[in-house]
C-alpha positions in Angstrom: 13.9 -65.4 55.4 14.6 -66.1 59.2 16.6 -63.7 61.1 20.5 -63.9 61.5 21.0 -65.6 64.9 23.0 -63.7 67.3 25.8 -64.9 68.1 26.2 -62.9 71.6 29.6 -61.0 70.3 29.8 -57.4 70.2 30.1 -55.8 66.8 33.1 -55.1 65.0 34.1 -50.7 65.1 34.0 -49.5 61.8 37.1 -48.5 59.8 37.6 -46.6 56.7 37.1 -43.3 55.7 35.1 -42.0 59.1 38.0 -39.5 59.9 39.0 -38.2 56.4 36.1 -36.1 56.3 37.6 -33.5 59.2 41.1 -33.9 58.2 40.7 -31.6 55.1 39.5 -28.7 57.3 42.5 -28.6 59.4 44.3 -28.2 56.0 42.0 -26.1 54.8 42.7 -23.5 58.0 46.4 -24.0 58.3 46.4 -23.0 54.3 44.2 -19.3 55.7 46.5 -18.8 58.5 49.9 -19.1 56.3 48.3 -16.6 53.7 47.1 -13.8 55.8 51.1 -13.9 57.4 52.0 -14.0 53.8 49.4 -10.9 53.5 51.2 -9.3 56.4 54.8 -9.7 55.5 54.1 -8.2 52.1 51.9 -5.5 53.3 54.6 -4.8 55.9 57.5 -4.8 53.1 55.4 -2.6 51.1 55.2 0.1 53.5 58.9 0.0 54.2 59.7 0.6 50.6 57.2 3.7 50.9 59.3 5.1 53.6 62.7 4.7 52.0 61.6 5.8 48.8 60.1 8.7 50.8 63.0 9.5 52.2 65.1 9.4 49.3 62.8 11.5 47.0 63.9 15.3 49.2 68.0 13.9 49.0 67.5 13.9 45.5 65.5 16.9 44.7 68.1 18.5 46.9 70.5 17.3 44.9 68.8 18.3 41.5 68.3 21.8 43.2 72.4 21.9 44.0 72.9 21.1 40.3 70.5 23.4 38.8 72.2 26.4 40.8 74.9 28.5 38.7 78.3 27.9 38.2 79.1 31.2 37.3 82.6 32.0 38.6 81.4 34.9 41.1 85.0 35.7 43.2 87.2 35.5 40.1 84.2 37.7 37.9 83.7 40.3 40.8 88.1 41.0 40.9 87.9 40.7 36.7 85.1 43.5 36.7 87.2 45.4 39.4 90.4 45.6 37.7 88.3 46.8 34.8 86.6 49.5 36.3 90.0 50.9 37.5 91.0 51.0 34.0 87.9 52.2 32.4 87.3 55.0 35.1 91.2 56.2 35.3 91.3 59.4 33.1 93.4 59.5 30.0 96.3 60.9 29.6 95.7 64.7 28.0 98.2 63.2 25.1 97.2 60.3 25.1 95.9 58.5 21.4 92.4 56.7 21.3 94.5 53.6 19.9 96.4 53.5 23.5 93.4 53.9 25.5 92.1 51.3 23.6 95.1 48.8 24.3 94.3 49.9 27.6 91.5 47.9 28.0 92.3 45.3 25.5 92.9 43.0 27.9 89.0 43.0 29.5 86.6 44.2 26.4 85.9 42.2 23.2 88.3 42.1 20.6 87.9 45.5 18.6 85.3 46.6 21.1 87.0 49.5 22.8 85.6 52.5 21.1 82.3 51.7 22.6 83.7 51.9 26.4 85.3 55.4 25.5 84.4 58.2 27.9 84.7 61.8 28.0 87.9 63.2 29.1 86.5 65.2 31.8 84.8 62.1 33.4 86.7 60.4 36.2 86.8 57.8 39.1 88.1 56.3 42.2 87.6 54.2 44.9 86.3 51.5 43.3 84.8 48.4 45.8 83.4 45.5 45.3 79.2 45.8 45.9 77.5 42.2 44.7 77.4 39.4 41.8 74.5 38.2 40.4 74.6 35.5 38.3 71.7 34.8 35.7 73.7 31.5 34.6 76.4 29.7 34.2 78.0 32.0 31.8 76.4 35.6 32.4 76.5 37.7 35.3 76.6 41.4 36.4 79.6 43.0 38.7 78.2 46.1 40.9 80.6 48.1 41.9 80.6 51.0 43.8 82.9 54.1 43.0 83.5 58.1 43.0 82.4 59.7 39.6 83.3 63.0 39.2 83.6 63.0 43.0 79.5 61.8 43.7 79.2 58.1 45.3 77.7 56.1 42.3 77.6 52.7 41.2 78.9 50.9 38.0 77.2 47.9 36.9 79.3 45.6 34.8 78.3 42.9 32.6 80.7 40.2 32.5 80.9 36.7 30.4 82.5 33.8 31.3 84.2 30.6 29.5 84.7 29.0 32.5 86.8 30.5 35.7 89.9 31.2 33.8 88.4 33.0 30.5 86.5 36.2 31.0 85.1 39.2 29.3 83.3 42.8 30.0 80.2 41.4 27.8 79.7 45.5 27.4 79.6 49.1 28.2 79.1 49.1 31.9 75.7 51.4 33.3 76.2 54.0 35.8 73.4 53.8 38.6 72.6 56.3 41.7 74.3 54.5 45.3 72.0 54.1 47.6 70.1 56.9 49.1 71.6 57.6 52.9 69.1 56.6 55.8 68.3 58.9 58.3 68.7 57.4 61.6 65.4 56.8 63.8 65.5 59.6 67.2 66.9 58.3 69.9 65.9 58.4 73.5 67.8 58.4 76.6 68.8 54.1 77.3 68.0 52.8 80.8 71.2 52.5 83.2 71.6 51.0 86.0 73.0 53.5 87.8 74.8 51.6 90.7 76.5 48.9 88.8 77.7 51.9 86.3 79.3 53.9 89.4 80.5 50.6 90.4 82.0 49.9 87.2 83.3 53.2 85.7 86.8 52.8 88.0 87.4 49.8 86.0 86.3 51.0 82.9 88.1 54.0 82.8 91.5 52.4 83.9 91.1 49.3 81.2 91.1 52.4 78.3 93.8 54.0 79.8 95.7 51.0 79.7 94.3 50.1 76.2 95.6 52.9 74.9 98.9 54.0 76.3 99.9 51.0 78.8 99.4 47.6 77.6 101.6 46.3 80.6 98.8 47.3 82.8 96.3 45.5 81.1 96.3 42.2 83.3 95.1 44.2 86.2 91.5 45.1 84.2 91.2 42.1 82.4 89.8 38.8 83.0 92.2 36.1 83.4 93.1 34.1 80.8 91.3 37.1 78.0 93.3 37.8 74.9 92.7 41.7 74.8 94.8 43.3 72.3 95.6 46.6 73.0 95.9 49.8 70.5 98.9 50.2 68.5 101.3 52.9 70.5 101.6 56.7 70.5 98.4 57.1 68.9 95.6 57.4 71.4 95.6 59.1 75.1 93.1 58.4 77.3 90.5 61.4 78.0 87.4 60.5 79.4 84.2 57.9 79.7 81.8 60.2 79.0 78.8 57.5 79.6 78.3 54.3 80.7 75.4 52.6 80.4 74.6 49.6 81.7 70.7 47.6 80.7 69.1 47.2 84.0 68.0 43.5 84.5 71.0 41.8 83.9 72.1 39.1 86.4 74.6 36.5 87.2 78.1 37.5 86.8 78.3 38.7 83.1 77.2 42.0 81.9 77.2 43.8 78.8 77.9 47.9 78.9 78.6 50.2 76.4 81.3 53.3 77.2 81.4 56.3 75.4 85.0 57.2 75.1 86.8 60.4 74.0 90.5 60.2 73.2 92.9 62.9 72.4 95.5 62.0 69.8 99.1 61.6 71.3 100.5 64.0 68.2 98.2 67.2 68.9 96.8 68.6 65.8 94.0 71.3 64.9 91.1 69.0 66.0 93.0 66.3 68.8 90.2 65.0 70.5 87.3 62.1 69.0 84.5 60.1 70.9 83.9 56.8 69.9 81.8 53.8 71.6 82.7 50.4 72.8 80.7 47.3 73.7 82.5 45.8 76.8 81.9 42.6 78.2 82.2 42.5 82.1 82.4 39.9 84.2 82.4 40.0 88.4 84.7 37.7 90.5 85.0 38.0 94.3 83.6 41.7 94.3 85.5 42.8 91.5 84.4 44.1 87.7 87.2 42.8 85.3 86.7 43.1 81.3 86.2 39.9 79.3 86.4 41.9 75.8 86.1 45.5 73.9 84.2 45.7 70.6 83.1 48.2 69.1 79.4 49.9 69.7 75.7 50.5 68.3 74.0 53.5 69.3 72.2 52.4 72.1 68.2 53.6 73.5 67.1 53.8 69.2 63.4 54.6 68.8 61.9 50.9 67.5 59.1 52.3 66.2 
């Protein structure tokens, strides 16, 4: 077979399928790139739910807690186990009939109940107070009161059942406990003073009381302008003496805090016409001049912390 003759014209470029074969690997990486952001936005939405459900998981526990909490009616219980004690303490009358002490306290016990709360004719009290409520749910709690038994500071612990705030009942015969045994007070030391701001001071000081006490009208010309200083009621107190005034060293700008110990003499003399009593004041300098801010009263200062 003889060889085809050239014919001296270039050949023709090829066409078909020659580009198809890279085409598919574009696809192939666009399809990748549009599921790792896929990828992210999920990943992303994830992690937001996380933190919103985080957030919302204390709100409710809170919430539970709130509702889990007692409803027991604690004012209303605490006057109920009051007015009781008043009753149940208060002697009978030496005529009196069990069946009238007994309607006595009707209105707080369990119907037919009363013979258990009866006491012994000798036993009285007074001064009943209000001490603490603790609930144990939403329908039991116990009232302690304090009171004068027989003339010794006890207290009276009260059991007391409630139907909701408007229906309540002694549950039973209240327990008489010890009050609490009186602290003895730590020794005290001398307190640090300084000394010249006290001199400086103790004119002012000592003319505020007077005026507390027996002539409101000069108030204004102790007290810090624009201070709401109420003054003792009239014809009680008379102005004596500042017996000490201490001021804490260390304290700068222009308000200080002092304590005054005070001694008054009653205006209508009696047996024993004189009492010391101490005041915080509040002091405050202006132009060279101490005027008082406010007057509370006192805790003994210079304590031993130890």
């Amino acid at each position: 077979m003889s060889p085809k003759r050239s014919t001296g014209e270039a050949p023709e470029p090829r066409t078909g399928r020659r580009g198809s074969g890279g085409r598919w690997r574009v696809y192939l990486g666009r399809g990748v790139i549009w599921t790792f952001i896929g990828l992210v936005i999920v990943n992303a939405g994830t992690n937001q739910y996380r933190v919103w459900t985080a957030d919302a998981a204390p709100a409710a526990q809170e919430e539970t807690t709130a509702d889990a909490a007692p409803a027991f009616p604690e004012d209303a219980a605490a006057a109920f186990a009051a007015s009781f004690a008043e009753v149940y303490l208060q002697p009978a009358a030496p005529d009196a009939e069990a069946d009238e002490q007994g309607a006595v306290l009707a209105d707080f016990v369990p119907e037919d109940a009363a013979a258990e709360f009866a006491l012994p004719e000798d036993f009285t009290g007074t001064r009943v107070r209000i001490v603490q409520v603790e609930a144990t749910d939403d329908q039991h709690g116990l009232v302690t009161l304090s009171a004068q038994v027989n003339g010794e500071p006890m207290h009276l612990q009260v059991p007391v059942y409630a139907d909701g705030a408007a229906a309540l009942v002694v549950a039973g015969p209240p327990a008489l406990l010890p009050a609490p045994a009186q602290a003895v007070l730590p020794e005290q030391s001398a307190p640090d003073t300084d000394s010249q701001t006290a001199e400086d001071m103790e004119p002012v000081v000592s003319g505020f009381l007077a005026a507390y006490a027996e002539t409101p009208e000069h108030l204004e010309r102790y007290a810090e302008p624009g201070a709401h200083i109420v003054p003792l009621p009239a014809d009680v107190f008379e102005f004596v003496s500042v017996d000490a005034l201490v001021v804490p060293p260390g304290q700068t700008g222009e308000t200080h805090q002092v304590q005054a110990t005070v001694t008054w003499q009653l205006a209508e003399g009696t047996e024993v016409d004189t009492l010391t009593q101490r005041y915080a004041l509040t002091m405050v300098e202006s132009a060279g001049a101490w005027y008082v801010r406010d007057i509370q009263g006192a805790a003994p200062v210079g304590a031993d912390q130890s």
